[in-house]
C-alpha positions as CSV (number, residue, x, y, z in Angstrom):
1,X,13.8,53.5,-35.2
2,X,10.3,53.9,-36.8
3,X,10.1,51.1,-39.2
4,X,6.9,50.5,-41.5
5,X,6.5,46.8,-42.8
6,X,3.8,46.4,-45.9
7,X,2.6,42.8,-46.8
8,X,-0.2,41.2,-48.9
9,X,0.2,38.3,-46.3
10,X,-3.0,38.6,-44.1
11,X,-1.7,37.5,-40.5
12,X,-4.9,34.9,-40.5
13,X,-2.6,32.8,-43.1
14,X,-0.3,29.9,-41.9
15,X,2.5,29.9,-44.3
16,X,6.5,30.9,-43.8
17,X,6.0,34.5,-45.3
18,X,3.4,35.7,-42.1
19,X,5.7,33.3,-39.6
20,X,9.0,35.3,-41.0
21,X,6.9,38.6,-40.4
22,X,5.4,37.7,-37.0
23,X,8.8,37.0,-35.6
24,X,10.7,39.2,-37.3
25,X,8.5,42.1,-35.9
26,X,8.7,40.6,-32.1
27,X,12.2,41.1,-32.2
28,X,12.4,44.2,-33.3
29,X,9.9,45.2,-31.0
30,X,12.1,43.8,-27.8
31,X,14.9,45.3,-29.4
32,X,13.6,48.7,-29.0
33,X,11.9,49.8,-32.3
34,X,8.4,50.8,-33.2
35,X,7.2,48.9,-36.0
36,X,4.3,49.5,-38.1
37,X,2.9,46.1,-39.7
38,X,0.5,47.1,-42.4
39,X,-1.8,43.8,-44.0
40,X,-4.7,43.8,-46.1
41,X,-6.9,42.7,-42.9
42,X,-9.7,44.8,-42.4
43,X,-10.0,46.0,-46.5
44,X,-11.8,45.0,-49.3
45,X,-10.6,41.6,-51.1
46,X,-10.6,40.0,-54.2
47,X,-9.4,35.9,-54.9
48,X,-5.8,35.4,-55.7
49,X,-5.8,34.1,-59.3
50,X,-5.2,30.6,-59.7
51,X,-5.4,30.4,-55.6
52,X,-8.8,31.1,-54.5
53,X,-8.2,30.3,-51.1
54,X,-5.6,33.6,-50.6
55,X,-7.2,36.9,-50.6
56,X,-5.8,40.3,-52.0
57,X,-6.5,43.4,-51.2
58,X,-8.3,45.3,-53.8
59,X,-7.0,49.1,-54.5
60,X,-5.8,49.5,-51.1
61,X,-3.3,52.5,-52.3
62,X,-5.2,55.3,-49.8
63,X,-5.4,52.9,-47.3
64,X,-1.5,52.1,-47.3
65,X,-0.4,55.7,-48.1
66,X,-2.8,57.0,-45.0
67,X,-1.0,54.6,-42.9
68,X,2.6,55.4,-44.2
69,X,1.9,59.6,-44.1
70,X,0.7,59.1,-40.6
71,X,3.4,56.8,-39.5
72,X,6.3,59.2,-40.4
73,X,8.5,56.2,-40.9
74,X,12.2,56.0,-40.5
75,X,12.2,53.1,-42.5
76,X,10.0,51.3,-45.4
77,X,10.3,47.8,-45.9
78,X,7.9,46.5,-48.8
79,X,7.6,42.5,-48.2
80,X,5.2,41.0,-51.2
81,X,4.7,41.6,-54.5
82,X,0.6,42.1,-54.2
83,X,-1.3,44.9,-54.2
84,X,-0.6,46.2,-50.8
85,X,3.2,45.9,-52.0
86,X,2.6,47.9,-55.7
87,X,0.3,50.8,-53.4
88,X,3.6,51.5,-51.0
89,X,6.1,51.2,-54.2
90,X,3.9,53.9,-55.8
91,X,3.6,55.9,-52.8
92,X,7.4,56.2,-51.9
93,X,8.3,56.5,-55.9
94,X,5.8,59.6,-55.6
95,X,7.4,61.4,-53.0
96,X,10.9,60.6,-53.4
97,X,11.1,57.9,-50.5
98,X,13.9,55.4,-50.4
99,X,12.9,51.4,-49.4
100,X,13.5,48.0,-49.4
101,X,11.7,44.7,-50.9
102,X,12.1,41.3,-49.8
103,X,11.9,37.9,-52.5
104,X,10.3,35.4,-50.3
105,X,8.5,33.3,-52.9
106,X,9.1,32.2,-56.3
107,X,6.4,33.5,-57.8
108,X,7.6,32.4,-61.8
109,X,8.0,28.7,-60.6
110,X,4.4,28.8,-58.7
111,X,2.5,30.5,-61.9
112,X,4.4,28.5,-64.2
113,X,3.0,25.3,-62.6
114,X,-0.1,27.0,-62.2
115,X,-1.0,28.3,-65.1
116,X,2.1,27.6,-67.9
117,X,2.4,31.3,-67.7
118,X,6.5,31.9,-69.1
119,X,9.1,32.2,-66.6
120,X,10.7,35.2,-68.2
121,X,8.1,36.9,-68.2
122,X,7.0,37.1,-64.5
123,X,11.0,37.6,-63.8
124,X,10.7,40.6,-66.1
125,X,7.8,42.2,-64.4
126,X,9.6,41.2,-60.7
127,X,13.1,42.9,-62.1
128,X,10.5,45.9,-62.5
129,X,9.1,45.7,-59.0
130,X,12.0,45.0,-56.7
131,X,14.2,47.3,-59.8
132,X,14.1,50.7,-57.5
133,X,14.6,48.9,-54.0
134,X,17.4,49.9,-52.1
135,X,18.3,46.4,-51.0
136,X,16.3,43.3,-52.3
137,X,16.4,40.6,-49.1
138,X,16.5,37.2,-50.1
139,X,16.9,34.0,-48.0
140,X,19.9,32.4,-48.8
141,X,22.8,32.5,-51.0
142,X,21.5,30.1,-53.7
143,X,18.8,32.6,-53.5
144,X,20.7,35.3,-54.4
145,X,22.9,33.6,-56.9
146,X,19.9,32.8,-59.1
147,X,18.4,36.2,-58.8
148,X,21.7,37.9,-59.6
149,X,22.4,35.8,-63.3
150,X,18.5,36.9,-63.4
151,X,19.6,40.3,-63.4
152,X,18.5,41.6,-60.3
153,X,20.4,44.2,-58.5
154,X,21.0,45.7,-54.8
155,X,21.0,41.9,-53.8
156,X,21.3,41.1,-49.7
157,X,21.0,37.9,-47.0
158,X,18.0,37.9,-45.1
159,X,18.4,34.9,-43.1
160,X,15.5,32.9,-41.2
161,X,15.4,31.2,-37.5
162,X,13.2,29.3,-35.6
163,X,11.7,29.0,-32.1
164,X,13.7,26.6,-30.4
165,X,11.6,27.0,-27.4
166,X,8.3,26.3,-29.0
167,X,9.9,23.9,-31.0
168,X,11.6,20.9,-29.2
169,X,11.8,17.4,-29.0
170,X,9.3,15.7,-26.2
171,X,7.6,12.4,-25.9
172,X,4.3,11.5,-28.0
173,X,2.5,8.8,-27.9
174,X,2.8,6.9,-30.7
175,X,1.4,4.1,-29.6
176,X,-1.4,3.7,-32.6
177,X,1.1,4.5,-35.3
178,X,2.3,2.2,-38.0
179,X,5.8,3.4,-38.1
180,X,8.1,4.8,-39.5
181,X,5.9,8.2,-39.8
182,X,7.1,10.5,-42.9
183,X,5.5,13.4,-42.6
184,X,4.7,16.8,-44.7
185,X,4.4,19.9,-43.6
186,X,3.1,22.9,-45.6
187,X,0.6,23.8,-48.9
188,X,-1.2,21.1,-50.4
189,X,-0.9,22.6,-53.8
190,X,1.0,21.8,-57.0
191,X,4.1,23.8,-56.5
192,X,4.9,21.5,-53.4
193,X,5.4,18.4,-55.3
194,X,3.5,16.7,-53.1
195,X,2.8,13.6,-55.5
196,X,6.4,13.0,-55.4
197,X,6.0,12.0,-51.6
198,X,3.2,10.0,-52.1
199,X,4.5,8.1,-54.7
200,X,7.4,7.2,-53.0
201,X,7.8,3.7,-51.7
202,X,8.4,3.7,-48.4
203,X,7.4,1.5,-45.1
204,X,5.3,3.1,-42.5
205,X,2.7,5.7,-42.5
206,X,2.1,9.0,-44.7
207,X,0.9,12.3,-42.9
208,X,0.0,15.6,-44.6
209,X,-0.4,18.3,-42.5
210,X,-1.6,21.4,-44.3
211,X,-4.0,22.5,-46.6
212,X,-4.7,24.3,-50.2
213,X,-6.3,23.4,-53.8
214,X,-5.1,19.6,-53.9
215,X,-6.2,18.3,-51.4
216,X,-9.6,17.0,-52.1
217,X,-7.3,15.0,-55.1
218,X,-4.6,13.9,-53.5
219,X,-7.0,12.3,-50.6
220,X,-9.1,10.6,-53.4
221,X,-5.8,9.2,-55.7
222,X,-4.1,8.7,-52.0
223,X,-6.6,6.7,-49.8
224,X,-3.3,5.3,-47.8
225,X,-2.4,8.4,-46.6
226,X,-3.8,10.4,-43.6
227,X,-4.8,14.3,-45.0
228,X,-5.0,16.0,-41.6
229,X,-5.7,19.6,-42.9
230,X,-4.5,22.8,-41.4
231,X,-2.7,23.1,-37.8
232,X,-1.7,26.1,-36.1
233,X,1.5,27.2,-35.5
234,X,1.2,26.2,-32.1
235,X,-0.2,22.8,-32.7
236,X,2.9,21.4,-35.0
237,X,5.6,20.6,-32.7
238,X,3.2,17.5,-31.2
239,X,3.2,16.9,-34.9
240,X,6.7,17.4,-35.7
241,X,7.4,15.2,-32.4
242,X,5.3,11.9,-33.7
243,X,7.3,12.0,-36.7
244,X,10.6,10.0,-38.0
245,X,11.3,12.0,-40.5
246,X,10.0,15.4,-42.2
247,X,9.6,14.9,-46.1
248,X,10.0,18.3,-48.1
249,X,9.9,17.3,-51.9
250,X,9.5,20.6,-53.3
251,X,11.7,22.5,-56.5
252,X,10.1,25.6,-56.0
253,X,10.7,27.0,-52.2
254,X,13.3,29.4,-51.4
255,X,13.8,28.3,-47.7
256,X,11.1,26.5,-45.9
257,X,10.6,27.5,-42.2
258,X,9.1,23.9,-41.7
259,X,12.4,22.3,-41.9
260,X,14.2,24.3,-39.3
261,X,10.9,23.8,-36.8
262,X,11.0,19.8,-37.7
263,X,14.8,19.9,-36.8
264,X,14.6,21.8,-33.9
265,X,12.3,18.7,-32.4
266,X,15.5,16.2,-33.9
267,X,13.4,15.2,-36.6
268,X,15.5,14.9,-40.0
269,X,14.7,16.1,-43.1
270,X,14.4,14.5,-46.1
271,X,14.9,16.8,-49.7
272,X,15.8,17.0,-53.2
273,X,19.3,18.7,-53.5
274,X,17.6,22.1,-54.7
275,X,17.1,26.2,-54.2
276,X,16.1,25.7,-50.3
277,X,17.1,22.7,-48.6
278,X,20.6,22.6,-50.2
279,X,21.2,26.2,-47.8
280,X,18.9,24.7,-44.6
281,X,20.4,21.1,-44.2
282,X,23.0,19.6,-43.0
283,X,23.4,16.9,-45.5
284,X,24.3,13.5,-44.2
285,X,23.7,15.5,-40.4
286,X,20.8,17.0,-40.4
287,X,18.9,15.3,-42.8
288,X,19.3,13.2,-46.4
289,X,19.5,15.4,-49.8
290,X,19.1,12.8,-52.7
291,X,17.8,13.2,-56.3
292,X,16.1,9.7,-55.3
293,X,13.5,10.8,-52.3
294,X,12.8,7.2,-51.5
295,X,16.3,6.9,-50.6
296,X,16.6,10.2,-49.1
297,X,13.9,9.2,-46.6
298,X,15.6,6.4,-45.4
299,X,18.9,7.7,-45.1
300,X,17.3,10.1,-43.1
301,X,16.0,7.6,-40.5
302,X,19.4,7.0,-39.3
303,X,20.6,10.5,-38.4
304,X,21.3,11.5,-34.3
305,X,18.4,13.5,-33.3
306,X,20.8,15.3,-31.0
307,X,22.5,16.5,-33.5
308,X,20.0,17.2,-35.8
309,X,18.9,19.4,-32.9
310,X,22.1,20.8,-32.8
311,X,22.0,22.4,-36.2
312,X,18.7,23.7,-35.9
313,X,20.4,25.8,-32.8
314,X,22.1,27.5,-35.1
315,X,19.3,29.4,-36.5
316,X,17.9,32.3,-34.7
317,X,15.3,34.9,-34.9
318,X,17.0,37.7,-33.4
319,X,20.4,37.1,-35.7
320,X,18.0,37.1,-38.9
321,X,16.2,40.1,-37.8
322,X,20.1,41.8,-37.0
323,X,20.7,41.4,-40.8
324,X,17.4,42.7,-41.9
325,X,18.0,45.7,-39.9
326,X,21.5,46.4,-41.6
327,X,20.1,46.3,-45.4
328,X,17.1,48.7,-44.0
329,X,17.4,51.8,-45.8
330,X,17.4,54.9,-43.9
331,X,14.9,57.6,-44.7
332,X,16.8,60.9,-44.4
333,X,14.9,63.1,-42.2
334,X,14.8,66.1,-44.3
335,X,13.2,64.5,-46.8
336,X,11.0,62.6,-44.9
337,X,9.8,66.1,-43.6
338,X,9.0,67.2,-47.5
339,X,7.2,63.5,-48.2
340,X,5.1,64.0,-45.0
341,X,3.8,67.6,-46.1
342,X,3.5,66.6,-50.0
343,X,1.1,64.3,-49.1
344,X,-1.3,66.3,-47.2
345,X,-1.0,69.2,-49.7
């Protein structure tokens, strides 16, 4: 099939949303299918509100309806919210053209810690975006459940998976490390909770890995713990590999690709019992879920790494991508003959 994937995520980012994209579109790719990836690189941009450091692209509609008319997709999978995602909604609502959306972020959580900005009323303007979607693809089933008593409709599983090949336990040394090592993977940004991992009392050492709008404060109210900004994605399983457990304190995610890359290299997670975790691990196997996070991180210290492992094994790219293809909504030709022509007229 001819499948067109839209996105506001710039592939330049490091976040879960680019990595779930990236991988998604290698295996479809190796399964066959040609796949048309379309990003705001290369456009005009304007800063995110209330995130500076994320750039959208600014009216990219004849951009994005150039490259969906020229395409001649079978299918249309709109993946963010943004811009990008609004010009492809518009452009398939125009000419009769069936698609799907995908909920990868919980957007009323992050703007309401932002910016106070009401819950209800970014879930009323998502239930408007994601409202004509064929099938809305969520993460997991806690996911879903929330969405649904929301009153979202069309709801699907859109699992995630994980490199296991890139991602594996080996040796580090760890020679100059005051251990245990806790570390954090991810945003450094108020959404993330990071404070709550910071303030927890724990032996050992603190690692942030990552970047975003806190940082500068967190390293200032923080001098105990080591900021070491942004790594690629092909730089964190050393990472991952010098640490004895993987803290994730956040309310707000809907998955978290970091945990299943931290358990691949046997490296237990530690988590609140919320949205996210409570769906990716194992409690009590693969890692500690406690409304204490203290506790949680030390409970997590005496997990088997094989096992923990073992559950990451579970998780697979290629599985995740075969239920994305299955909620894909298939354009029928004829009328993917009259959008093509309606659009050039």
């Amino acid at each position: 099939m001819r499948i067109a994937l839209i996105t506001d995520a710039s592939l330049s980012q490091i976040n879960g949303v680019v990595n779930t994209l990236r991988e998604t579109c290698r295996c479809l790719r190796n399964a066959g299918h040609e796949v048309l990836l379309v990003t705001p690189d290369g456009t005009a941009t304007f800063a995110c509100p209330t995130y500076p450091e994320i750039r959208l692209a600014y009216k990219p509609y004849a951009r994005v309806a150039t490259a969906l008319r020229d395409f001649e997709a079978d299918c249309i999978h709109i993946s963010t919210e943004g811009p990008m995602g609004l010009a492809a909604r518009r452009f398939c609502l125009r000419h009769g053209i069936g698609f799907t959306t995908a909920y990868h972020t919980r957007f009323p959580e992050y703007l309401s810690a932002r910016s106070m900005l009401p819950l209800a009323l970014t879930y009323r303007w998502l239930r408007w975006f994601h409202g004509p979607s064929k099938a809305v693809m969520v993460p997991t089933p806690h996911v879903l459940e929330a969405l649904k008593k929301r009153g979202f409709r069309h709801l699907v599983l859109w699992g995630r998976g994980v490199d296991t090949e890139r991602f594996h336990p080996t040796e580090q040394d760890r020679s100059c490390i005051k251990g245990p090592l806790f570390l954090y993977v991810g945003r450094v940004a108020v959404e993330k909770n990071i404070a709550a991992f910071l303030n927890a009392k724990l032996p050992g050492s603190k690692w942030i890995v990552g970047d975003g709008p806190l940082r500068e404060e967190l390293q200032q109210g923080y001098p105990d713990a080591h900021f070491l900004g942004s790594k690629s994605h092909e730089e964190l399983s050393a990472y991952y590999n010098c640490a004895d457990v993987l803290v994730f304190p956040s309310h707000t995610d809907t998955f978290g690709l970091v945990m299943l890359e931290a358990m691949a290299c046997g490296v237990p997670v530690a988590a609140y019992p919320v949205c996210g975790p409570i769906d990716v691990v194992a409690d009590g196997y693969s890692g500690s879920l406690e409304l204490d996070l203290a506790r949680a991180c030390m409970n997590a210290l005496r997990l088997d790494r094989d096992k923990i492992r073992a559950h990451a094994l579970t998780y697979s790219w290629e599985r995740a991508t075969q239920q994305f293809l299955q909620s894909l909504y298939r354009i029928e030709p004829i009328k993917a003959n009259r959008w093509v022509r309606s659009s050039i007229a």
